[in-house]
C-alpha positions in Angstrom: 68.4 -103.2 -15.1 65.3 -103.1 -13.0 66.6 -99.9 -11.3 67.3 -98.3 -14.5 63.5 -98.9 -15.8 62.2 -98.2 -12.5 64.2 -94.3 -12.6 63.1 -94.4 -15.9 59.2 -94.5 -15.6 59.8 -92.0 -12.4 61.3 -89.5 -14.5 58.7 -89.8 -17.6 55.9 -89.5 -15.0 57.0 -86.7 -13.6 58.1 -84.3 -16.8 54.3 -85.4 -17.6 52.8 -84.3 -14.7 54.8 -81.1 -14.5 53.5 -80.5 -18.4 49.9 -81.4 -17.4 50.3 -78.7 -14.3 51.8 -76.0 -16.9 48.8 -77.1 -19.5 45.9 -76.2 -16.4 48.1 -72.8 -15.4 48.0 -71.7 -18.9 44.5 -72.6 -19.2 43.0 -71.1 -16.0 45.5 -67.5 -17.3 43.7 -67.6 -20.8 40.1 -68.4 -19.9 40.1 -64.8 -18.1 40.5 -63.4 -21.7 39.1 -65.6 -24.1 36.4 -66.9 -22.2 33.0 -67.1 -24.3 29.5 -67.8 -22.8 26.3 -68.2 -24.8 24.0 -68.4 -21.4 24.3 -64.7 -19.8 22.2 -64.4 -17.5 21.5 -60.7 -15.7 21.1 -60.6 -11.9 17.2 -60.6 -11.1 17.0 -57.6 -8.5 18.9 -55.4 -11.2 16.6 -56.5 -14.2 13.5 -55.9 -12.0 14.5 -52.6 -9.7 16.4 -50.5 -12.3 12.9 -50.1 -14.2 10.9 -49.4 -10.8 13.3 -46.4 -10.4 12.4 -44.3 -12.9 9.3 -43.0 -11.6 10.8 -43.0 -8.0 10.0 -40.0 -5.7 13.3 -38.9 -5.4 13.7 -38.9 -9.1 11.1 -36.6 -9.6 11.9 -34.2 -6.8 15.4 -33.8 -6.5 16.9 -34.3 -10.2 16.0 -33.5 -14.0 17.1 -35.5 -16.5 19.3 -35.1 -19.5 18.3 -36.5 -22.6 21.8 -37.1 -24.2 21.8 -40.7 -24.0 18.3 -40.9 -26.2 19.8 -38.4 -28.4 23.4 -39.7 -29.2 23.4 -43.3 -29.0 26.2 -45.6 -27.8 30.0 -45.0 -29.3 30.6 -48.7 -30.2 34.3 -48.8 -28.9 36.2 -51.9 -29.8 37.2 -54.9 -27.5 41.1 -53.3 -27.8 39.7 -50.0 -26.4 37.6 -50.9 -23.7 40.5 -53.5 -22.8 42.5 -50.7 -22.2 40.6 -48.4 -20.2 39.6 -51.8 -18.0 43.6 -51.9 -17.6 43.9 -48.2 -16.6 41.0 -48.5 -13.6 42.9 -47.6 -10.4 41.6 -50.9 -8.8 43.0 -54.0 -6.2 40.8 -56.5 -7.7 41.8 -58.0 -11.3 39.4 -56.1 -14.2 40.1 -58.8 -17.1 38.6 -58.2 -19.8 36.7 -61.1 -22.3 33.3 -61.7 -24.7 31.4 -61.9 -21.3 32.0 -58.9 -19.8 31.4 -57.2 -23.1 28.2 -58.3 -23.2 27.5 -57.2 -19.8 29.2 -53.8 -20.5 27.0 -53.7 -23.8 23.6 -54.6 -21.7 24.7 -51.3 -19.5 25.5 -49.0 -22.5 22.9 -50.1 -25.1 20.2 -51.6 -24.0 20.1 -49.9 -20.4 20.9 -46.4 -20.8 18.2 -44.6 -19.4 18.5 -46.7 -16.1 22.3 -46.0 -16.1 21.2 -42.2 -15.9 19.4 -43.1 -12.8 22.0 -45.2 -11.3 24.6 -42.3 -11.8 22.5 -39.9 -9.9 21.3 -42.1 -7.3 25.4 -43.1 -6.8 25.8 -39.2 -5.9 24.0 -39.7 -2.7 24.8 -43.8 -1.9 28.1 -44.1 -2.6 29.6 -41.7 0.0 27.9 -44.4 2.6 29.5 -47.2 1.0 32.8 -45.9 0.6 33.0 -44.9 4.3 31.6 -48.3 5.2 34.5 -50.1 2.9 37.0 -47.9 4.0 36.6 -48.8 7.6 37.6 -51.9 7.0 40.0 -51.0 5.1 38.7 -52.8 2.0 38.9 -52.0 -2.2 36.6 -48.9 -3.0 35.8 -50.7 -5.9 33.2 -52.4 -3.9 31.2 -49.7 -3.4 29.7 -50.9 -7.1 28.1 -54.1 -5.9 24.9 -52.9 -5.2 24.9 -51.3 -8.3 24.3 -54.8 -9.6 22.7 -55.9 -6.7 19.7 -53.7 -6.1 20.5 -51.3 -8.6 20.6 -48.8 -5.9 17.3 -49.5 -4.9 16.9 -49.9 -0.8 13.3 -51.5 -1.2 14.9 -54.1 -3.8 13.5 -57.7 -3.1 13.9 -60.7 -4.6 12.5 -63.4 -5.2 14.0 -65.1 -3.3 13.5 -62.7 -0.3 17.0 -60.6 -0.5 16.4 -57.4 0.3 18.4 -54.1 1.0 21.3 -52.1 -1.1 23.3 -55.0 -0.3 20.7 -57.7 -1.1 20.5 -59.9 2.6 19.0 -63.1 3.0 16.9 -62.3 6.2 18.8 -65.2 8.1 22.2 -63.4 7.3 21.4 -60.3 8.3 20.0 -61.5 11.8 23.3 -63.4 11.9 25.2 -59.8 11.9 22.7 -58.2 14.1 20.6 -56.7 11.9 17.1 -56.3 13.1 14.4 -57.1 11.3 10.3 -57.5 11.9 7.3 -55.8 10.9 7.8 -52.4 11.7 11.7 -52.3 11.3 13.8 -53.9 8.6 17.7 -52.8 8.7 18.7 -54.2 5.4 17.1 -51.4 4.0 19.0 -48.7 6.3 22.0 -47.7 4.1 24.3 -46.9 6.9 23.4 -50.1 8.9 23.6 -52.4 5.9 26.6 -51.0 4.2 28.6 -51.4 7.2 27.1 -55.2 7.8 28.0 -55.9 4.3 32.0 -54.7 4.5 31.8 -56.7 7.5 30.6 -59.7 5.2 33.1 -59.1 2.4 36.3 -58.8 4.8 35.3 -62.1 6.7 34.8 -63.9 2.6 37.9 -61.9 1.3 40.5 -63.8 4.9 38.4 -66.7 3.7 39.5 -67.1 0.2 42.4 -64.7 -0.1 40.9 -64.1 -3.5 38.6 -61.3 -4.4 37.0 -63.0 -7.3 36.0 -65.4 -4.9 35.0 -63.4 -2.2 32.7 -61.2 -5.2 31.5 -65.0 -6.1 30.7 -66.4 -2.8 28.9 -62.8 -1.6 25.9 -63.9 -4.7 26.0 -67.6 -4.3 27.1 -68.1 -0.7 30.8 -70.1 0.1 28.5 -73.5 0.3 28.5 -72.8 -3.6 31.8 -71.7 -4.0 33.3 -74.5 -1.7 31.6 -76.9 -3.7 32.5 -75.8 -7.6 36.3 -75.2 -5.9 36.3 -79.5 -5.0 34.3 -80.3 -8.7 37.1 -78.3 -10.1 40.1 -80.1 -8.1 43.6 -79.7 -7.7 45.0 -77.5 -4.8 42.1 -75.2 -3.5 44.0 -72.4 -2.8 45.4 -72.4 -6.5 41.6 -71.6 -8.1 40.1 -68.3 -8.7 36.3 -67.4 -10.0 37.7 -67.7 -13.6 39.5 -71.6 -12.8 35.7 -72.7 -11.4 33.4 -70.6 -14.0 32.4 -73.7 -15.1 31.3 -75.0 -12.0 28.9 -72.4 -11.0 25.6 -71.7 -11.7 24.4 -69.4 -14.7 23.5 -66.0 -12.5 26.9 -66.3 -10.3 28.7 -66.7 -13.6 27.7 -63.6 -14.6 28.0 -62.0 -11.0 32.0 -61.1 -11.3 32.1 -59.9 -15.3 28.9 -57.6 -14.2 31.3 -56.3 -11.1 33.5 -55.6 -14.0 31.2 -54.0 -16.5 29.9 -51.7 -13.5 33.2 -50.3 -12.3 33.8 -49.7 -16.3 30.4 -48.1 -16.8 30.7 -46.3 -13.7 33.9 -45.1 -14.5 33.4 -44.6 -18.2 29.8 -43.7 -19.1 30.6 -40.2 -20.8 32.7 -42.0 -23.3 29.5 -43.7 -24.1 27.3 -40.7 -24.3 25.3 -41.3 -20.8 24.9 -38.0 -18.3 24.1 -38.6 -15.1 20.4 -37.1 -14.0 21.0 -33.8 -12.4 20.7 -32.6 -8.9 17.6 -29.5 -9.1 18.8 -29.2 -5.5 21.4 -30.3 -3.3 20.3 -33.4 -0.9 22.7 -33.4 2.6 21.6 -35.0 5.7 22.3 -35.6 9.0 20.8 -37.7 11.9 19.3 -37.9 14.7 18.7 -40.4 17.8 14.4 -41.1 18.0 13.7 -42.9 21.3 9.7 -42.6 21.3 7.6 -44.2 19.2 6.9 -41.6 16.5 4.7 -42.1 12.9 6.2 -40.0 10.2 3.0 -38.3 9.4 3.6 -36.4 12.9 6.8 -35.2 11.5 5.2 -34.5 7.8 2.6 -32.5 9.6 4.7 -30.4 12.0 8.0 -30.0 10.4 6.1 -29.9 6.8 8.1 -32.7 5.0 6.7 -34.6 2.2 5.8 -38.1 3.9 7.3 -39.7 0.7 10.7 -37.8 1.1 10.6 -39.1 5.1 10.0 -42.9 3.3 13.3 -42.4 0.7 15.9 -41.1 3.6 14.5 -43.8 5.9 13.0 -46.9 4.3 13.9 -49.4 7.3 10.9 -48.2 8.6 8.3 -50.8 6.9 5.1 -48.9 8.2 6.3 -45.1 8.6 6.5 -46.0 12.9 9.7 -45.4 14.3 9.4 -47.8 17.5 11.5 -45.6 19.8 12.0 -46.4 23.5 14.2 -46.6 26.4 15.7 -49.4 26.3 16.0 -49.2 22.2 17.1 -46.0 20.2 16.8 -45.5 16.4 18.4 -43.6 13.9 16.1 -41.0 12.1 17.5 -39.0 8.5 16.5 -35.4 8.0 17.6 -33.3 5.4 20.2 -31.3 7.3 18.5 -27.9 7.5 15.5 -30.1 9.4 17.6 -30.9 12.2 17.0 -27.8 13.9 13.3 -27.5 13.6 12.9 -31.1 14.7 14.9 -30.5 17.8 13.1 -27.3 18.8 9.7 -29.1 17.5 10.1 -32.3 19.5 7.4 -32.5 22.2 5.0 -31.0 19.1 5.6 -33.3 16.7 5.1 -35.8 19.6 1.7 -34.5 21.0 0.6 -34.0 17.2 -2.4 -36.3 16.9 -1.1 -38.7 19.5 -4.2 -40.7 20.2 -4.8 -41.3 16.6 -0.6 -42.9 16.7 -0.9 -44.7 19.8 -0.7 -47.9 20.4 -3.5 -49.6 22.9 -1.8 -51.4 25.5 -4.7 -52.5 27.1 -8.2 -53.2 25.8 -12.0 -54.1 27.1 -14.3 -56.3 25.2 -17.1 -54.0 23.5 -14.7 -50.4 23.7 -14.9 -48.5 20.8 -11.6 -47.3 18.7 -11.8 -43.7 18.1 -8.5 -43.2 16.0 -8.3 -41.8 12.6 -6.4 -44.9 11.9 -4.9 -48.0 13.3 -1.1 -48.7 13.3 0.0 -49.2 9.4 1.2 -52.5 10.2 -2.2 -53.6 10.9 -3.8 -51.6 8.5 -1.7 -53.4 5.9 -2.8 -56.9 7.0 -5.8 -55.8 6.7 -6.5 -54.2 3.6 -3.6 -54.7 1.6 -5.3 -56.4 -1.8 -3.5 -58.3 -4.6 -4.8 -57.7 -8.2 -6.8 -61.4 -7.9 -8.8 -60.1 -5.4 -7.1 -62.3 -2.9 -6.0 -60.7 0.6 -2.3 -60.7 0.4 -1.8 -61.9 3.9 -4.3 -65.1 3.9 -4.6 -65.7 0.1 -8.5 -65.9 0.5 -10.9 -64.3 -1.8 -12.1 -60.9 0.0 -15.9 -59.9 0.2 -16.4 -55.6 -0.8 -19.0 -55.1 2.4 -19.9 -52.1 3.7 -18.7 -52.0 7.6 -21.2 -51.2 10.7 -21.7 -48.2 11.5 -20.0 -46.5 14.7 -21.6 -45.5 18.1 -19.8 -42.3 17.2 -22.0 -40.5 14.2 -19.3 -42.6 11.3 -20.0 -45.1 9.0 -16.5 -47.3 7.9 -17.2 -48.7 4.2 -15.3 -50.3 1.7 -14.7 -49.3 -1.5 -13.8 -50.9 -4.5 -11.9 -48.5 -6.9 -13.2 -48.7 -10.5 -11.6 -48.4 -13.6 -10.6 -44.2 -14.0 -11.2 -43.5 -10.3 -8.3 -41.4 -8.7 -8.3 -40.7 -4.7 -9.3 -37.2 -5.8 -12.6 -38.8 -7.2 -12.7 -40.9 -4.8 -12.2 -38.6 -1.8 -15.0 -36.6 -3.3 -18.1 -39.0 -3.6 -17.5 -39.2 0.4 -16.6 -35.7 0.8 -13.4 -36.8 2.3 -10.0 -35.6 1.4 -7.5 -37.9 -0.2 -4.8 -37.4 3.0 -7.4 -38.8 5.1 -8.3 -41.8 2.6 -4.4 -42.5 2.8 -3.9 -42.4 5.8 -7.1 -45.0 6.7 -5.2 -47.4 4.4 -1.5 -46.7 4.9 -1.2 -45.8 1.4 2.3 -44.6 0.5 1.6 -43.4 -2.8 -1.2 -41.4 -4.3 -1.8 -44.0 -7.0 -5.0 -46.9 -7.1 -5.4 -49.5 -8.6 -8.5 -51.4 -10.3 -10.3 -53.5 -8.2 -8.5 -52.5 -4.9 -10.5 -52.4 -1.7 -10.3 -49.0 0.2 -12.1 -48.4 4.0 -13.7 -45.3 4.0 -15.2 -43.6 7.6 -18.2 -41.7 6.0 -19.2 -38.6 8.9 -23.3 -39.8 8.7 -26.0 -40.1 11.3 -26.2 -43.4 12.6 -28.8 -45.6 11.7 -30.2 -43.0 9.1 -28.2 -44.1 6.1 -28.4 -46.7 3.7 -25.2 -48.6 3.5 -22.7 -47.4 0.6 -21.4 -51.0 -1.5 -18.1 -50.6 -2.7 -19.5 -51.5 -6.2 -21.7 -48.3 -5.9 -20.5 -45.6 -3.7 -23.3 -43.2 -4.5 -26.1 -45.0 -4.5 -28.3 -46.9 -2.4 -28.4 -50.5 -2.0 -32.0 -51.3 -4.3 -34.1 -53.0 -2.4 -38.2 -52.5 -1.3 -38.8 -50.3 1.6 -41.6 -49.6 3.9 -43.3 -46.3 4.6 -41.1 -45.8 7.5 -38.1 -46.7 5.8 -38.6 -44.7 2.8 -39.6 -41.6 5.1 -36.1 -42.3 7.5 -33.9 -42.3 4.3 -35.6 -39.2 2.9 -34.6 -37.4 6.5 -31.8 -38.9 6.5 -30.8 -37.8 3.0 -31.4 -34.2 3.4 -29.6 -34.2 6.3 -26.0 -35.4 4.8 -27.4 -33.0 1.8 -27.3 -30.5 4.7 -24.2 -31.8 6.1 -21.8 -31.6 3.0 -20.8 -28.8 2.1 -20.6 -27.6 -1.7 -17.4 -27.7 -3.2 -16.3 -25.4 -6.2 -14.1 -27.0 -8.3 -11.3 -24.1 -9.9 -9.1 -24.9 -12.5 -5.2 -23.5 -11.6 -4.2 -21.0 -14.3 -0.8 -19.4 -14.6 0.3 -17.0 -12.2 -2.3 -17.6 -9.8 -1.5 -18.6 -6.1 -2.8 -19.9 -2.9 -3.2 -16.1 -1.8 -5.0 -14.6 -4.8 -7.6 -17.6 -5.3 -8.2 -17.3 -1.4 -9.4 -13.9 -2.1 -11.1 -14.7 -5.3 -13.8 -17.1 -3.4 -13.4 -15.7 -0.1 -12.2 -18.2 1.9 -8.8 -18.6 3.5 -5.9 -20.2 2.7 -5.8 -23.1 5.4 -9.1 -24.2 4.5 -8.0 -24.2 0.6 -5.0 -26.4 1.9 -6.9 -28.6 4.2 -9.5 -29.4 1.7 -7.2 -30.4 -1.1 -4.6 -32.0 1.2 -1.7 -29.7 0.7 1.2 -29.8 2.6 2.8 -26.9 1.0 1.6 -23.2 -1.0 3.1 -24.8 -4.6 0.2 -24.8 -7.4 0.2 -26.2 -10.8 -1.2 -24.6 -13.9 -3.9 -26.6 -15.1 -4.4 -28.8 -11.9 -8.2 -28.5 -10.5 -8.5 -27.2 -7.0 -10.8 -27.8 -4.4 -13.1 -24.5 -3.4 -14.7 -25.0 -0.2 -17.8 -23.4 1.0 -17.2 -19.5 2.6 -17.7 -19.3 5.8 -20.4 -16.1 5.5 -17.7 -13.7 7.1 -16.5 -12.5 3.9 -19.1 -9.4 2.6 -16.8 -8.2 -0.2 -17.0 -11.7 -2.0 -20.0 -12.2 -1.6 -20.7 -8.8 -3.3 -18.3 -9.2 -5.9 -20.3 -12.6 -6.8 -23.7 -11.3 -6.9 -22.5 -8.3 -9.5 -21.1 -11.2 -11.6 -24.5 -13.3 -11.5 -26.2 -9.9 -12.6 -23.9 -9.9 -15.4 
């Protein structure tokens, strides 16, 4: 009897275990399709670069935008329709479709339009890199949308967490793979470097887990994470995928995989939703080159005459515009393809150009004087770099707006603090300086200032013979009694810079007009024109105000021509 009780309970046990195991199957098979989630939450980097990428140099040089997704609005398919076309993606990994991804897919195609515009035309130039990077390892080209999510195709993305690159690299990661990164170089942020470092990283997640969901998962959270939600969940490891553990993971990796989803179906799908990619005003092919000298990129701006902003967008591993070339390391430098040439036959020029002012000190004496334009851009940003608080962003502690000492060598360094409406134009002219030349003092990358930011300014005056300039007041003296003497060296000294400075014309840019033609109106040539406005190139805009210069006396018929007007 015993026996027959005993094979009894055996049996009973296991027809309920096998019923539990088919109960958990069907379970982990359905949550894929009727999963809900009330507690979305959107990747950070995308949420805070997408918006950043608008008003991106490249977007305003290379492509013009199309309007149709402000003018049509979303199509509103239904869950049945974007099922299907989920279903029809020719993809490895598993595109399930449930309430989660629709939201994602809803966040790209409603509420995120305009920055799905961007994305699409940024994608025209990225994902070539990626999909050679992926396809060298022979991985899903369906991965090439991760950094969509990511970085939102953003190289300069960082997190806050310190994630940075395309491919979004904890800095401890990348120096794991071999990625260099310090303060003049940071590879996360080279395209070619990082995308092949990160197919590297998927392929060594994807032998881990045999599981792409879980790969995707454990390439946002890390496999610490994923290990750990796989054990919470239990039962055999290698059973689980992301969708078995959702509920184990925290709220931004639970979103990670249904936003790799909604991606490849945005990407895919975004005309059915009424969204045009921005369009290419001109094509953008590159090609590289090997840089083993230390060269800054305003050398090659200068000589090759390329915007320094378009040098920053094909190469933004280099933090401070210094590509530290030498023998024993070489570095990969991106032209624009029809620069190659003229870099190669330019080379010992663009490396003489202004090579004291780029040089690096090797050795110094106490007490001698540095006669450079500027100091490297790494320092420079140390230095000057001011947060909004008025706190230096490298020590946190409040900053002081002094004027500097003056120089042995006839300049006076201040430091000026840029009031509410001031532009580097206006700027630039209260020290009759030029706005390249305030830029490059303080390793500005853009031509915007803010309120309240500190600027050093080196001021061409006599030394000892001026009062000093306070950044509160650029243009006027410091109040305060003099003697006799004083008030008699000012005076001298006064009439002297009045001397010094030459008067500037201000002309207003009307249609038609060129560099040529205003050249001749005032008399003076068209290198000076360009020189005192900063111009790297002959392109004018109707209505912007142009810089005249002083003539130089050699032009007679001008100076005719403006007499008969005075008479007039």
């Amino acid at each position: 009897m015993k026996p027959a009780i005993s094979l009894f309970i055996l049996t009973a046990a296991t027809l309920f275990a096998n019923g539990m195991q088919a109960q958990q199957k069907s379970t982990v098979l359905d949550i894929k399709s009727s999963l809900t989630d009330s507690n979305v939450v959107y990747p950070e980097t995308y949420e805070s670069n997408t918006h950043k990428l608008l008003e991106g140099w490249y977007m305003k040089n290379y492509m013009a935008h199309d309007d149709r997704y402000s003018r049509l609005g979303d199509t509103n398919p239904s869950d049945e329709v974007v099922k299907e076309r989920l279903a029809k993606l020719p993809t490895v990994i598993e595109m399930p479709f449930n309430s989660v991804v629709r939201d994602y897919i809803d966040r790209y195609t409603k509420r995120g339009r305009e920055q799905v515009t961007v994305i699409l035309g940024l994608s025209h130039y990225y994902l070539p890199i990626f999909e050679q990077a992926l396809e060298e390892r022979g991985l899903p080209l369906e991965l090439k949308y991760l950094p969509v999510i990511e970085s939102a195709l953003d190289p300069n993305a960082v997190s806050r967490h310190g994630a940075t690159g395309l491919w979004q690299f904890m800095i401890t990661t990348a120096k794991g793979m071999g990625l260099e990164v310090n303060s003049l170089v940071d590879e996360r942020r080279d395209p070619y470097l990082s995308s092949k470092k990160a197919a590297q990283y998927l392929a060594d997640l994807y032998a881990t887990y045999n599981d792409w969901s879980l790969a995707i998962a454990a390439y946002n959270c890390g496999p610490g994470a994923v290990n750990k939600a796989i054990r919470r969940a239990g039962g055999d490891p290698s059973s689980h995928d992301f969708w078995s553990i959702y509920n184990y993971l925290t709220p931004e990796t639970r979103g990670y995989v249904p936003m790799f989803i909604a991606a490849n179906y945005v990407m895919n799908y975004y005309s059915e939703h009424n969204i045009s990619p921005v369009v290419a005003t001109k094509p953008l092919v590159t090609d590289t080159l090997k840089i083993q000298d230390r060269i800054h990129f305003n050398q090659i701006s200068e000589v090759l005459d390329i915007p320094v902003e378009e040098l920053r967008v094909l190469n933004p591993q280099f933090r401070a515009d210094v590509i530290p070339g030498s023998e024993e390391k070489t570095y990969t430098l991106i032209l624009p393809s029809q620069q190659i040439h003229a870099y190669l036959m330019s080379e010992e020029a663009i490396k003489q150009h202004d090579a004291e002012k780029y040089a690096r000190r090797e050795t110094v004496e106490p007490g001698d004087q540095f006669i450079g334009a500027g100091r490297q851009a790494v320092q420079d940003v140390a230095a000057t770099e001011i947060k909004d608080n008025g706190q230096s962003a490298v020590t946190g502690e409040e900053t002081v707006p002094v004027a500097a000492a003056s120089s042995t060598k006839g300049v006076k360094t201040v430091t000026h603090k840029v009031r509410p409406g001031e532009t580097l134009a206006s700027i630039a002219e209260i020290y009759a300086v030029t706005p390249q030349d305030i830029k490059g003092w303080n390793s500005l990358r853009r031509n915007a200032v803010r309120t309240g930011q500190l600027l050093r300014i080196n001021t061409a005056v006599n030394v000892g013979e001026a009062e000093p300039i306070t950044a509160e007041a650029p243009a006027q003296a410091t109040a305060k009694p003099k003697t006799t003497a004083q008030t008699s060296k000012t005076s001298v000294s006064a009439k002297q810079k009045a001397k010094a400075k030459p008067a500037v014309t201000n002309h207003k840019i009307k249609s038609g007009e060129s560099l040529s033609s205003i050249s001749k109106k005032y008399g003076v040539s068209i290198a000076e024109l360009k020189k005192a406005n900063g111009m790297k190139n002959d392109n004018l805009r109707a209505g912007d105000s142009l810089k005249i210069p002083a003539k130089s006396g050699n032009s007679k018929k001008s100076s005719t021509s403006k007499r008969k007007r005075r008479r007039r």
